[in-house]
PAGU-955610 format. One line per field, with one value per atom (N, C-alpha, C): residue number from 1; residue in one letter; atom name; z, y negated, x. Coordinates in Angstrom, 2 decimals. Atoms other than C-alpha are relative to their C-alpha. Example, Ala and Ser with C-alpha at 12.3 -4.5 7.8 and 13.67 -1.06 7.14 Angstrom:
n <- [1;1;1;2;2;2] $
res <- [a;a;a;s;s;s] $
atom <- [N;CA;C;N;CA;C] $
zz <- [0.00;7.80;0.00;-0.06;7.14;0.73] $
yy <- [1.19;4.50;-1.20;1.19;1.06;-1.09] $
xx <- [0.89;12.30;0.90;-0.82;13.67;-0.77] $
This chain:
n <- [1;1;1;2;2;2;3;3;3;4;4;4;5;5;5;6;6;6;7;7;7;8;8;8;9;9;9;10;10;10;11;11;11;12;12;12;13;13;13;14;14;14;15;15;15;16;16;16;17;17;17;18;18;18;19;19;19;20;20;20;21;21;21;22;22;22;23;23;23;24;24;24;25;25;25;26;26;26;27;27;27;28;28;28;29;29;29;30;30;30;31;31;31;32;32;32;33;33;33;34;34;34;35;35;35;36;36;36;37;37;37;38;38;38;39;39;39;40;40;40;41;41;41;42;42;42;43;43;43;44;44;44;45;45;45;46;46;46;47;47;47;48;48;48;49;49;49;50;50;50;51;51;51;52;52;52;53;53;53;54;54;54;55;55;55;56;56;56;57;57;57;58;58;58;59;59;59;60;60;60;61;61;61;62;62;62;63;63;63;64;64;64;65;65;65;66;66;66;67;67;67;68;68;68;69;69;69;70;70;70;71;71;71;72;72;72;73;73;73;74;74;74;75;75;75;76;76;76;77;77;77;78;78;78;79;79;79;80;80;80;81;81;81;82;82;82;83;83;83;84;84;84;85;85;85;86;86;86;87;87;87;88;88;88;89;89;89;90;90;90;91;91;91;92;92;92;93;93;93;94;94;94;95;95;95;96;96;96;97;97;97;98;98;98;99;99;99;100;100;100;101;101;101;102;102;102;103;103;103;104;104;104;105;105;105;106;106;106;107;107;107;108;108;108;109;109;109;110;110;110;111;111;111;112;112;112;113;113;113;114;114;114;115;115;115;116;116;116;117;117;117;118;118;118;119;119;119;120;120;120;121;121;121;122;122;122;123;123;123;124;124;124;125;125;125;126;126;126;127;127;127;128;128;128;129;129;129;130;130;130;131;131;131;132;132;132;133;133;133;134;134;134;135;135;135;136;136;136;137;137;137;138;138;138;139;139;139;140;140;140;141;141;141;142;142;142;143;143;143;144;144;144;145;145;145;146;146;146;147;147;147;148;148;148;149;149;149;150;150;150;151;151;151;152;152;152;153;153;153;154;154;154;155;155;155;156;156;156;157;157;157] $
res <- [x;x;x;x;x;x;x;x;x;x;x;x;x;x;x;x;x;x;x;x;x;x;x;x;x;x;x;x;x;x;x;x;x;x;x;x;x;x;x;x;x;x;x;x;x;x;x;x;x;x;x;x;x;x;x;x;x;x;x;x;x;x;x;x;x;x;x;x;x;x;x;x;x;x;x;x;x;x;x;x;x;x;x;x;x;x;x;x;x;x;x;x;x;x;x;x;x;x;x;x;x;x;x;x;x;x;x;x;x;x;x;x;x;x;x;x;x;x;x;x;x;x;x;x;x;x;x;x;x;x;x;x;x;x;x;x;x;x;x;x;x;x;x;x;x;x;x;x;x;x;x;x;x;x;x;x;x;x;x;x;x;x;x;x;x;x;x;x;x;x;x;x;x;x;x;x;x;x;x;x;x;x;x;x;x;x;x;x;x;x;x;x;x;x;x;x;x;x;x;x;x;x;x;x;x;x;x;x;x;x;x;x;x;x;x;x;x;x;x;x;x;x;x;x;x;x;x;x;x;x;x;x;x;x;x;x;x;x;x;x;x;x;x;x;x;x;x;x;x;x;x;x;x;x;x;x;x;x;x;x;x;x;x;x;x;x;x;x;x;x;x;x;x;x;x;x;x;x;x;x;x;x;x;x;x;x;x;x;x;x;x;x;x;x;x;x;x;x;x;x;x;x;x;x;x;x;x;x;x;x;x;x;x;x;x;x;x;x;x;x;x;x;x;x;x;x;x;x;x;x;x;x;x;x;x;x;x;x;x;x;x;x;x;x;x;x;x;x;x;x;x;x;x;x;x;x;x;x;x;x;x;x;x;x;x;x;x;x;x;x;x;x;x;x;x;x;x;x;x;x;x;x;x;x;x;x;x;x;x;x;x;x;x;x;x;x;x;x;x;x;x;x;x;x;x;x;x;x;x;x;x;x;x;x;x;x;x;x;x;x;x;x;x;x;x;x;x;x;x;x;x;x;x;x;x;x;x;x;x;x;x;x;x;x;x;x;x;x;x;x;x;x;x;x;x;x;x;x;x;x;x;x;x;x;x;x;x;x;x;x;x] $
atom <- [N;CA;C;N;CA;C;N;CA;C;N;CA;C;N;CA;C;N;CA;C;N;CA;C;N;CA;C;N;CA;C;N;CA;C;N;CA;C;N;CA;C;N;CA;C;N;CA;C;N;CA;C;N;CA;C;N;CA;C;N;CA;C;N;CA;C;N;CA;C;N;CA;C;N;CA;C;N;CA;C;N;CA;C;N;CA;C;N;CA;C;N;CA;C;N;CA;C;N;CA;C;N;CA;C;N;CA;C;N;CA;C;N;CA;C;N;CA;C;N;CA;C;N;CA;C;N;CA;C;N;CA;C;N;CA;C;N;CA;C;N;CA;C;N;CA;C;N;CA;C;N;CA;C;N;CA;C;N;CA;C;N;CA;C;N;CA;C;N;CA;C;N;CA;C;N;CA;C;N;CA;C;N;CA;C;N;CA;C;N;CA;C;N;CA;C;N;CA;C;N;CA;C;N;CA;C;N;CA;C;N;CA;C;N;CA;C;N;CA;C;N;CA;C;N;CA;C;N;CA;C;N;CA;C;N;CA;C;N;CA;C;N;CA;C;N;CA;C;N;CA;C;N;CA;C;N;CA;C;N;CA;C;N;CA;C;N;CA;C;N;CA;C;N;CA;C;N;CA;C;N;CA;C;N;CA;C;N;CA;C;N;CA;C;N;CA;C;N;CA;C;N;CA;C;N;CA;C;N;CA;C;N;CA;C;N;CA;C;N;CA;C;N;CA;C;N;CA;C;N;CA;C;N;CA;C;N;CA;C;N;CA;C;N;CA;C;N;CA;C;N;CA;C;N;CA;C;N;CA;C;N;CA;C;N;CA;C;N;CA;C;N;CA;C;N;CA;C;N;CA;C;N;CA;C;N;CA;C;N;CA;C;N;CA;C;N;CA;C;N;CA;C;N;CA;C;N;CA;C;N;CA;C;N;CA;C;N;CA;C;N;CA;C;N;CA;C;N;CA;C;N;CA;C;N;CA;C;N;CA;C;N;CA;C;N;CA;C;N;CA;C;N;CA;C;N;CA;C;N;CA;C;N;CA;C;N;CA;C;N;CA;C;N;CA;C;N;CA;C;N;CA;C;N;CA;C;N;CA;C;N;CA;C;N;CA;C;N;CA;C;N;CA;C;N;CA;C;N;CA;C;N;CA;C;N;CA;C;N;CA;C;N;CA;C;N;CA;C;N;CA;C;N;CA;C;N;CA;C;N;CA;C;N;CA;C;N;CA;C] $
zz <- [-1.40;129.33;0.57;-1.14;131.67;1.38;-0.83;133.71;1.19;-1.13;137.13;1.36;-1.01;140.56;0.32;-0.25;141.07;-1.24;1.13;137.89;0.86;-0.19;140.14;0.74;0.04;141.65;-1.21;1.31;138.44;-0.59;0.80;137.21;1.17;-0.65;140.01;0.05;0.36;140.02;-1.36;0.85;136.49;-0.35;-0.21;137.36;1.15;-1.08;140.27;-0.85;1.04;138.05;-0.88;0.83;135.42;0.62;-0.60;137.88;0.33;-0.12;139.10;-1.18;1.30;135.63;-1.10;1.87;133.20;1.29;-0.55;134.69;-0.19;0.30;132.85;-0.46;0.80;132.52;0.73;-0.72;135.34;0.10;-0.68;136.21;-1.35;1.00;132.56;0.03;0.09;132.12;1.22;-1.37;135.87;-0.09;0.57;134.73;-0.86;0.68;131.89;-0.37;-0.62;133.14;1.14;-0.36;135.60;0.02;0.68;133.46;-0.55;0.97;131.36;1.31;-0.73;134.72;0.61;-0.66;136.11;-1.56;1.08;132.07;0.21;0.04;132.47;1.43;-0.81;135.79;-0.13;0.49;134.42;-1.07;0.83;131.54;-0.57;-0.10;132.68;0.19;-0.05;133.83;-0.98;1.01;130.82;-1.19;1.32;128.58;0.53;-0.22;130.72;-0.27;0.18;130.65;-1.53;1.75;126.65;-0.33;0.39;126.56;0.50;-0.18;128.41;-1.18;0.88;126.38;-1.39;1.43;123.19;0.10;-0.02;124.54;1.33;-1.58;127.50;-0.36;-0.04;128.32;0.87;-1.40;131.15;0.22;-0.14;133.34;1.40;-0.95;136.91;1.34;-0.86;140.39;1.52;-1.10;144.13;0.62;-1.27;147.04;0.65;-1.59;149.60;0.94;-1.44;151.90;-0.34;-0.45;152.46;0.87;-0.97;154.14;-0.19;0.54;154.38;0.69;-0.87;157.05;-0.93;1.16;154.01;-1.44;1.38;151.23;-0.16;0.37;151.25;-1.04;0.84;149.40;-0.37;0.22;147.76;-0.63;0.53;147.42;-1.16;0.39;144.96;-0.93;0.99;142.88;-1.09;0.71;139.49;-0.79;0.35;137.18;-1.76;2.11;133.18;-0.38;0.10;132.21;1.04;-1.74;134.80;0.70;-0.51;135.70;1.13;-1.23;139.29;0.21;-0.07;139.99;1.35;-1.10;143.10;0.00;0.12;142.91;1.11;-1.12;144.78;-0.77;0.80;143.64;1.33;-0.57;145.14;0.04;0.22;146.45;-0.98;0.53;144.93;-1.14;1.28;141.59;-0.61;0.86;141.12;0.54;0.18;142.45;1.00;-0.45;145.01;2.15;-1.33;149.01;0.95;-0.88;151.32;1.37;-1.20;153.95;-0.11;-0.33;155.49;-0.67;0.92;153.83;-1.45;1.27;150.48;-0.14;0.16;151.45;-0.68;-0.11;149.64;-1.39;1.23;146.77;-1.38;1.37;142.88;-0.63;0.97;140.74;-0.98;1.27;137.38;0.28;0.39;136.37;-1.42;1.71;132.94;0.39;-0.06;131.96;-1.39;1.91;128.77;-0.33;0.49;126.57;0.55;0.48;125.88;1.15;-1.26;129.89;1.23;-1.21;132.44;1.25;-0.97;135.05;0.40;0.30;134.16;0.26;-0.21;135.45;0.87;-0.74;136.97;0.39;-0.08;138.63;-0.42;0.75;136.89;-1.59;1.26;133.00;-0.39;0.65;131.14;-0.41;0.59;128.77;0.94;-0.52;132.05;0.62;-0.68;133.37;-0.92;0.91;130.21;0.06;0.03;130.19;1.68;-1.45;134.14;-0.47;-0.38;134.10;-0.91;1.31;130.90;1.04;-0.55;132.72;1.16;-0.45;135.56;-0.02;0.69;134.12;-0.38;0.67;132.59;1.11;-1.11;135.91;0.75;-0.10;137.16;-0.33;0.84;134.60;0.37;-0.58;135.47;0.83;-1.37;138.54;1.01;-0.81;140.44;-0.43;0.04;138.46;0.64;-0.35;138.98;1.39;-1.29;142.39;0.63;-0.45;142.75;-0.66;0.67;140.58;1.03;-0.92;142.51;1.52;-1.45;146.03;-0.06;0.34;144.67;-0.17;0.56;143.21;1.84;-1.34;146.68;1.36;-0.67;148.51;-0.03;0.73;146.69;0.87;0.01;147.44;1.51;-1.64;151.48;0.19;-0.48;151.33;-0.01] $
yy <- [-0.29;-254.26;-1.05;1.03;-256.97;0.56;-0.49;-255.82;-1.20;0.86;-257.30;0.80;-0.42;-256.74;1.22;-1.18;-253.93;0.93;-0.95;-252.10;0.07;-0.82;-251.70;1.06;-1.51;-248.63;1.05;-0.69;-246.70;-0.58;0.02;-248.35;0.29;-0.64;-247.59;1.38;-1.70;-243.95;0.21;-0.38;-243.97;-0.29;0.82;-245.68;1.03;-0.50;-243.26;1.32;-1.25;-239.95;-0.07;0.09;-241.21;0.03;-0.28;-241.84;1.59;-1.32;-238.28;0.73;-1.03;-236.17;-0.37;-0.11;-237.84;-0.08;-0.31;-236.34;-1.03;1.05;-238.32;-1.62;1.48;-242.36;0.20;0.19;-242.36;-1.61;0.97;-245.87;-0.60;0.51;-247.08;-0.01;-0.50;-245.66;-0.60;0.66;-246.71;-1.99;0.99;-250.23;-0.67;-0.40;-250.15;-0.25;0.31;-249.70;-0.22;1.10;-251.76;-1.68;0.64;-254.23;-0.40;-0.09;-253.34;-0.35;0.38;-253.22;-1.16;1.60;-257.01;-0.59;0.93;-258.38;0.85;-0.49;-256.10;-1.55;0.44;-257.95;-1.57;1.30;-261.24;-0.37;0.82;-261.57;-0.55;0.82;-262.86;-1.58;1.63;-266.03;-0.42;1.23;-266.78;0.48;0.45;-266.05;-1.27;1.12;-268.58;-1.48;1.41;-270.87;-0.28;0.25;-270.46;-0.77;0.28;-271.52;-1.21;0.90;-274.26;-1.25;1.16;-275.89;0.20;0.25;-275.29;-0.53;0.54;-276.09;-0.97;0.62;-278.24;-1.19;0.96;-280.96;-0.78;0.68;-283.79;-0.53;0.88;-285.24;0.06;0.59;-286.53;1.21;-0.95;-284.49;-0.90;0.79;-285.44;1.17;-1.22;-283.25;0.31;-0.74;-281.54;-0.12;0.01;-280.72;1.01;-0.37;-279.25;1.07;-0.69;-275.98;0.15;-0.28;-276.30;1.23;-1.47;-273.15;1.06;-1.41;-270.86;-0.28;0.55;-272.14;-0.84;1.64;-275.26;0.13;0.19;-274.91;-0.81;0.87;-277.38;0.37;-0.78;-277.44;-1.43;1.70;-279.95;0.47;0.04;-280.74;-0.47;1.33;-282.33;0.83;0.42;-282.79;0.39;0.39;-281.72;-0.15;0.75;-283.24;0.29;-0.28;-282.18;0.98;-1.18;-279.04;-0.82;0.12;-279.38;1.17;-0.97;-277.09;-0.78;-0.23;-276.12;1.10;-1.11;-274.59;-0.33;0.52;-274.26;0.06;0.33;-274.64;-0.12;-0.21;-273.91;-2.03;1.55;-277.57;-0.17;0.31;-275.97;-0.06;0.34;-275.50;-1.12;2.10;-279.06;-0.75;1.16;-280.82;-0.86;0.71;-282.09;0.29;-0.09;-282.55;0.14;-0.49;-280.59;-0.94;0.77;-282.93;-0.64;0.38;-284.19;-1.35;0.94;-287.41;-0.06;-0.44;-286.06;-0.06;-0.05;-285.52;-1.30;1.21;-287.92;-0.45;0.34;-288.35;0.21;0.03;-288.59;0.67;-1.07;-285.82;0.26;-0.61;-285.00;1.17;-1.32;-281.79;0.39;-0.73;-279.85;1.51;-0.75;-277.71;0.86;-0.28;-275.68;-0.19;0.36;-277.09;0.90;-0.78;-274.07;0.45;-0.57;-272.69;-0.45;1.16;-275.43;0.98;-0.51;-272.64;0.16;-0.49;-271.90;-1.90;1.16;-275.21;0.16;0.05;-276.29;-1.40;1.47;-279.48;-0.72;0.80;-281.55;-0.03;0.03;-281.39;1.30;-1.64;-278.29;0.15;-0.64;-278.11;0.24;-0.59;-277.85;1.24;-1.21;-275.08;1.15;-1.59;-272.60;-0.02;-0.06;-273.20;0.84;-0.38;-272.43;1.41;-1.45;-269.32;0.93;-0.41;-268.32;0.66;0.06;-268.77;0.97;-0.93;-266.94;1.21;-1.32;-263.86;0.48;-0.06;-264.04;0.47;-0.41;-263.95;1.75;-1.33;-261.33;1.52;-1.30;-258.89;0.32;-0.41;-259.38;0.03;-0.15;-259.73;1.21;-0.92;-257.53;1.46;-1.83;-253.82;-0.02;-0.44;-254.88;0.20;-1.03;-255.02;0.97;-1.09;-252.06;0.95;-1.04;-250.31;0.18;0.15;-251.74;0.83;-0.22;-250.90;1.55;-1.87;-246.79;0.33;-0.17;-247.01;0.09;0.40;-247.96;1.10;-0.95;-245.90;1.12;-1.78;-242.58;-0.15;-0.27;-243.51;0.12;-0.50;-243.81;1.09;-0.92;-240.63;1.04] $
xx <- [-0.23;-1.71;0.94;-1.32;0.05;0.16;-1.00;2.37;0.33;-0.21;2.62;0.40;-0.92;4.04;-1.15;0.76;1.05;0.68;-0.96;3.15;1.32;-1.43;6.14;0.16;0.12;5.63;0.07;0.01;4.91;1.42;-0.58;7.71;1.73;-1.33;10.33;-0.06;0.29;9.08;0.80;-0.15;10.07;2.14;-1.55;13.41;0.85;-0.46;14.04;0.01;0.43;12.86;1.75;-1.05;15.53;1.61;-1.11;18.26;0.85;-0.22;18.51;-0.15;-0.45;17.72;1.30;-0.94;19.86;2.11;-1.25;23.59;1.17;-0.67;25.99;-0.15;0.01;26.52;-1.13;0.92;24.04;0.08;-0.04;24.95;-0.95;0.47;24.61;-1.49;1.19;21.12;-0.85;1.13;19.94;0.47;0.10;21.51;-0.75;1.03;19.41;-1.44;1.54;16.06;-0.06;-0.24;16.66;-0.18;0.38;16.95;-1.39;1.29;13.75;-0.82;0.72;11.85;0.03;0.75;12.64;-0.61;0.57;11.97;-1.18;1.43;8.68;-0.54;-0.18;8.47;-0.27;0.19;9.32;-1.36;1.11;6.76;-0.95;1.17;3.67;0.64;-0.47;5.67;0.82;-0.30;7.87;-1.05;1.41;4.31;-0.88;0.70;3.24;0.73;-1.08;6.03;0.32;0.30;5.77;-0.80;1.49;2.35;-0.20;-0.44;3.34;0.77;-0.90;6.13;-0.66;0.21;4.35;-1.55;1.38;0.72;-0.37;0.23;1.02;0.16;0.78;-0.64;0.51;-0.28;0.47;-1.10;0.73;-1.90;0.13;-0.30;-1.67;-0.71;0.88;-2.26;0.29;0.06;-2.60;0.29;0.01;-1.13;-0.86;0.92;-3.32;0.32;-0.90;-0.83;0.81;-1.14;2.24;0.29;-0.84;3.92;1.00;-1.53;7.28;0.70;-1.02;8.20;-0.61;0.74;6.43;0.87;-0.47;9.26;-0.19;0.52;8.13;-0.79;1.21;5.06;-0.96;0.85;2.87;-1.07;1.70;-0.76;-0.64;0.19;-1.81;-1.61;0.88;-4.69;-0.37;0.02;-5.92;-1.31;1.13;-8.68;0.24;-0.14;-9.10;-1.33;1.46;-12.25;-0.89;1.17;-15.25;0.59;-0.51;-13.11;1.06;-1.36;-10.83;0.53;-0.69;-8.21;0.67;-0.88;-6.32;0.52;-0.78;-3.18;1.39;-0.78;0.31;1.28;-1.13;3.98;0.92;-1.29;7.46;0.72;-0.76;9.00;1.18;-1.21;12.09;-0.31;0.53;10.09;0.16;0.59;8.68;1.17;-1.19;12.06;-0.73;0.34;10.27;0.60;0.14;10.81;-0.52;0.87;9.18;-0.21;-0.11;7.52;-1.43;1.04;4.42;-0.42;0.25;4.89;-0.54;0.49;4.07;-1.59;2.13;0.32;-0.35;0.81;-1.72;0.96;-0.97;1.00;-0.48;0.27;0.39;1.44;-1.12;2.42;-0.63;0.16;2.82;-0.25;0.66;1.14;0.14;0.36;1.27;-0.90;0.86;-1.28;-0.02;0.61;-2.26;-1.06;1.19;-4.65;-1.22;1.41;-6.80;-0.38;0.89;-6.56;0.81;-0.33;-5.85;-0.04;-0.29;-5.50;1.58;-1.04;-2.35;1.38;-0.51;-0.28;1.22;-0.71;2.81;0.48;-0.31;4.41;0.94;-1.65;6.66;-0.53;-0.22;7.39;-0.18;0.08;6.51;1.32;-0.88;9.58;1.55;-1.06;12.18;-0.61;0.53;10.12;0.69;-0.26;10.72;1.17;-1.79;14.71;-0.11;-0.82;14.66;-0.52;0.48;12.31;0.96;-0.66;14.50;1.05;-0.84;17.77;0.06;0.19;16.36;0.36;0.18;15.44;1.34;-1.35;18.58;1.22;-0.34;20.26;-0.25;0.43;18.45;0.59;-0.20;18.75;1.50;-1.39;22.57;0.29;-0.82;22.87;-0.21;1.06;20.48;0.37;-0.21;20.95;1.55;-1.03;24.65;0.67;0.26;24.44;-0.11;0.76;22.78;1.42;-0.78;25.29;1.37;-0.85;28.05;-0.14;0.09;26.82;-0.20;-0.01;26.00;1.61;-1.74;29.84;0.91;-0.51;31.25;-0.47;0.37;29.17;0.08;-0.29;30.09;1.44;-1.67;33.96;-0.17;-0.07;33.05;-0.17;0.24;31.68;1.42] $
């Protein structure tokens, strides 16, 4: 079963359920799973960003075009033997500069051998450290937030 952003319902239900029954060390527990639900969350992209640095391929791509008021998004394309692909990528991803000038540009691409759908721009092996790092973030930052801003909000009342 892969778990993706259509699994977060079912999985905040199960996160919301737990909050309210379990009485004590509520925070802990809604900290927790929390947690479990962004790494659920996260790991279609670092199985991809695995599959990457241990099976990825470089080979050359050409922009499309450019939206930069949407995140600055890039549309690029490239070629693994008779197969073409068109895909898109975060400017802040690939390290690149969102701008009309870009159209028409030649970028590195990595791919995975066995399923060239699966690609990103730049170097595969800085991709798996970031998405890593990420996640990593996340998991701490985000439940604690949440924990924080419930804590604070009890004492106004």
């Amino acid at each position: 079963m892969k778990l993706t952003i259509a699994s977060l319902p079912f999985l905040s239900t199960i996160l919301i359920a737990a909050y309210f029954l379990l009485p004590k060390k509520k925070y802990f527990f809604f900290y927790v799973l929390s947690v479990v639900m962004i790494l659920c969350l996260r790991l279609p992209q670092i199985s991809e960003s695995y599959q990457l640095k241990e099976n990825g391929v470089h080979t050359t791509g050409v922009i499309r075009s450019v939206d930069c008021e949407n995140h600055g998004h890039i549309y690029y394309d490239y070629q693994v033997g008779s197969r073409s692909f068109q895909k898109s990528a975060s400017s802040l991803d690939a390290g690149l500069k969102c701008g009309p000038q870009n159209v028409g540009s030649t970028v590195s691409v990595s791919y995975v051998s066995s399923d060239p759908e699966i690609s990103i721009l730049g170097f595969k092996d800085s991709n798996f450290s970031y998405v890593i790092v990420m996640t990593v973030l996340m998991m701490l930052g985000i439940p604690a937030l949440i924990v924080l801003f419930s804590v604070f909000k009890k004492e106004e009342a």
